[in-house]
N, C-alpha and C positions, 0 to 999 in steps of 0.2 A: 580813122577808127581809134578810140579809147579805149587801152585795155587795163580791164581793171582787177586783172590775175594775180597777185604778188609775186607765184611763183613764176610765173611769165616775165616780170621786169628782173628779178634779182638775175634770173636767170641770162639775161640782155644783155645786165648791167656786168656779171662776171670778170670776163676782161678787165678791165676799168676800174671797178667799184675801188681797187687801194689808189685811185687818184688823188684822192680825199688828202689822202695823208705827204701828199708832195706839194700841197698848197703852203706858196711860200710865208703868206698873211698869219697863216695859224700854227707853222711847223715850232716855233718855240712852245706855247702851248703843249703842244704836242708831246715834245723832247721832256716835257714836266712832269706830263701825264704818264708814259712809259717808265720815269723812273719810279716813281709813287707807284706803278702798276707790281714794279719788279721787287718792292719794298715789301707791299703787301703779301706778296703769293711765293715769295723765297721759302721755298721746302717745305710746299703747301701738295696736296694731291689734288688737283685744282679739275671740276666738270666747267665744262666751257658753253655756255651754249648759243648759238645762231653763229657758228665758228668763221661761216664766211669762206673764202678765199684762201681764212689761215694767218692773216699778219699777225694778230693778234696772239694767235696759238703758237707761231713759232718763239715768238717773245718770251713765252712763259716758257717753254720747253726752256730755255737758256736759264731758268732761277726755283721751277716749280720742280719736287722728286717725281709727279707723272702727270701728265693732260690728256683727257680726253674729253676731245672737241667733237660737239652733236650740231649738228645741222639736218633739213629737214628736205632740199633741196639734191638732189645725187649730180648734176650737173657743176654746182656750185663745189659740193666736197670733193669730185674728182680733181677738180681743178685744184683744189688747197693739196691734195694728195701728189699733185704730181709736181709742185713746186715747194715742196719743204721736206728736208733731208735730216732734220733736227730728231734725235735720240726722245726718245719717252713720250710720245704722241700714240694715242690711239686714236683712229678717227671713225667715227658711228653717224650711220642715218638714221636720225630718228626724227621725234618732235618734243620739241623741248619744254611744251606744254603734257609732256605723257611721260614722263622719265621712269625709271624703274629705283624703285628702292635700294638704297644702297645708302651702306655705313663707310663705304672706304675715300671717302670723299670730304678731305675737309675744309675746302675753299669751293665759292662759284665764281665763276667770272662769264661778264658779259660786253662786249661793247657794238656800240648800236645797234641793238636788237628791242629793246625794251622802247623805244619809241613806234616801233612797228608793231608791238603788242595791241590788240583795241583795249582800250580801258575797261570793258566787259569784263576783260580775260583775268585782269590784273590780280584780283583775289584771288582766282583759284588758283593761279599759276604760284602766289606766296602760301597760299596754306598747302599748296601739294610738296613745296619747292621745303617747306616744315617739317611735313610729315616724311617726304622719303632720305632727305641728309641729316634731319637731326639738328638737334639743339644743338648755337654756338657755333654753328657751319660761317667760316666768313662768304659774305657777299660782296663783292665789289661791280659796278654798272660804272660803263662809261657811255655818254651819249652827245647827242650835238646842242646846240643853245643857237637858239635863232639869233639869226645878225639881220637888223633890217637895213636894205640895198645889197646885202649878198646873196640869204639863202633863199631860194624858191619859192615866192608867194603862197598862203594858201587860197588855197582855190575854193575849199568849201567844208564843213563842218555837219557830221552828222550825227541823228537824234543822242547817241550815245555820249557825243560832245569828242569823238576821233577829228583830228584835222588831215586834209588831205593838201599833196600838192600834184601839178600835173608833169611829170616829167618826160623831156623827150631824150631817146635814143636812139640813132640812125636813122629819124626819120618816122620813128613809131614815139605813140601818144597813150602815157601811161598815168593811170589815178592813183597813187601810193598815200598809204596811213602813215605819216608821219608825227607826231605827237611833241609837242614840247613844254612837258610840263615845267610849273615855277618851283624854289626848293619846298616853301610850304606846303605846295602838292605833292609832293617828296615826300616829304617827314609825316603829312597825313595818310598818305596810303601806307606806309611803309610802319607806321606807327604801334600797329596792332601785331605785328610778325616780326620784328627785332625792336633791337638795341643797340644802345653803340650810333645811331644815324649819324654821319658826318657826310655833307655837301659842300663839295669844294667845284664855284661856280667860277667858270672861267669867261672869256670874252665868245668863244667857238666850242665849248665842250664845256661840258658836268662831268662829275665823277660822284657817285654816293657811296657809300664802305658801312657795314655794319655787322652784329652777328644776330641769326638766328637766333627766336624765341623758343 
C-alpha cells in the first residue's frame, strides 16, 4: 500500500525525522547553517512555521526575545512539547497556510517546510504571509538541495510541476511532495513579495533571507 497522506508520513516519521541533522556528510554544513540562523533571528520575535519535532525552535529560543512555533500536525507538536525545556516558546496548532494577523512578529522562520508546500500554494501563502506580519518582517527558509546518489529519487512529477519521492518507513510506502527548487526559482517566486533576496546554496541545504514587501 502507498500512502499518500502527508499527515500520515510526518506523522511515522516523528521519531526519526531530526536524523537528518546527525548525518555525518552534511553536519559542517549544518554547524554553518545554525550559526547564520542565530545571526539572523538574535532578538527577533520570530513565528516559526512547520515547527516539527522542535530542533529548530529550540535553537532559536536560545537568541530570539520569543518563538512561537505552528505546526499543523498534534501528534508531531506533542512530541516537540515534550522534549524541549527551552524559556519563550509558545507552541500552537495551527496551519501555516491560515495564520492570523498579527503585528507583534518581527521575523519568520522556516526550515524544511517550504519544499513540502505545492507550488499552487506558494503565492498565497507569500501574499497572506504580507498581509498579516507586515512590511520588512524578516524571512529566513532553510531547505534541502538534492545530492544525486544520495537523496531519494524522484518518483514522479505532477501536472502542477510538484516532485514527489516514495519513501519507506518500517515497512509502509509513502508518496511525499518534496520540491527542489533552483535559486532563480527562488528569486522568481519570491520576487514580487520581498527584498533583500539572498541565496546561500550549499552542497545539502539552501538558506534564502529577505524582508517583506
Amino acid at each position: 500500500m502507498l500512502h499518500t497522506d502527508p499527515a500520515a508520513y510526518f506523522t511515522a516519521r516523528a521519531a526519526t525525522s531530526e536524523d537528518i541533522y546527525q548525518r555525518p556528510e552534511s553536519r559542517e554544513e549544518l554547524l554553518r547553517l545554525q550559526e547564520k540562523v542565530a545571526e539572523l533571528m538574535d532578538g527577533h520575535a520570530v513565528l516559526e512555521v512547520g515547527c516539527g519535532t522542535g530542533y529548530w525552535t529550540r535553537q532559536l529560543a536560545e537568541v530570539a526575545a520569543s518563538v512561537t512555533a505552528v505546526d499543523n500536525n498534534s501528534a508531531v507538536l506533542a512530541l516537540a512539547r515534550a522534549t524541549s525545556s527551552e524559556d519563550g516558546i509558545e507552541w500552537v496548532e495551527g496551519d501555516a497556510c491560515d495564520l492570523p494577523v498579527s503585528d507583534e512578529y518581527s521575523a519568520c522562520f522556516g526550515a524544511f517546510w517550504w519544499s513540502h508546500l505545492p507550488r499552487e500554494q506558494h503565492t498565497g501563502w507569500l501574499n497572506g504571509l504580507q498581509k498579516k506580519l507586515g512590511k520588512d518582517t524578516l524571512l529566513v527558509l532553510i531547505d534541502s538541495t538534492y545530492v544525486e546518489g544520495r537523496s531519494t529519487p524522484i518518483a514522479h512529477t505532477d501536472a502542477q510541476g510538484n516532485t514527489y519521492q516514495i519513501r519507506t518507513l518500517a515497512g509502509e510506502r509513502y508518496d511525499v511532495l518534496k520540491n527542489f527548487p533552483t535559486d532563480s526559482a527562488l528569486r522568481k517566486r519570491f520576487a514580487a513579495h520581498a527584498r533583500e533576496i539572498r541565496v546561500v546554496r550549499l552542497e545539502h541545504f539552501w538558506m534564502l533571507s529577505c524582508r517583506l514587501k
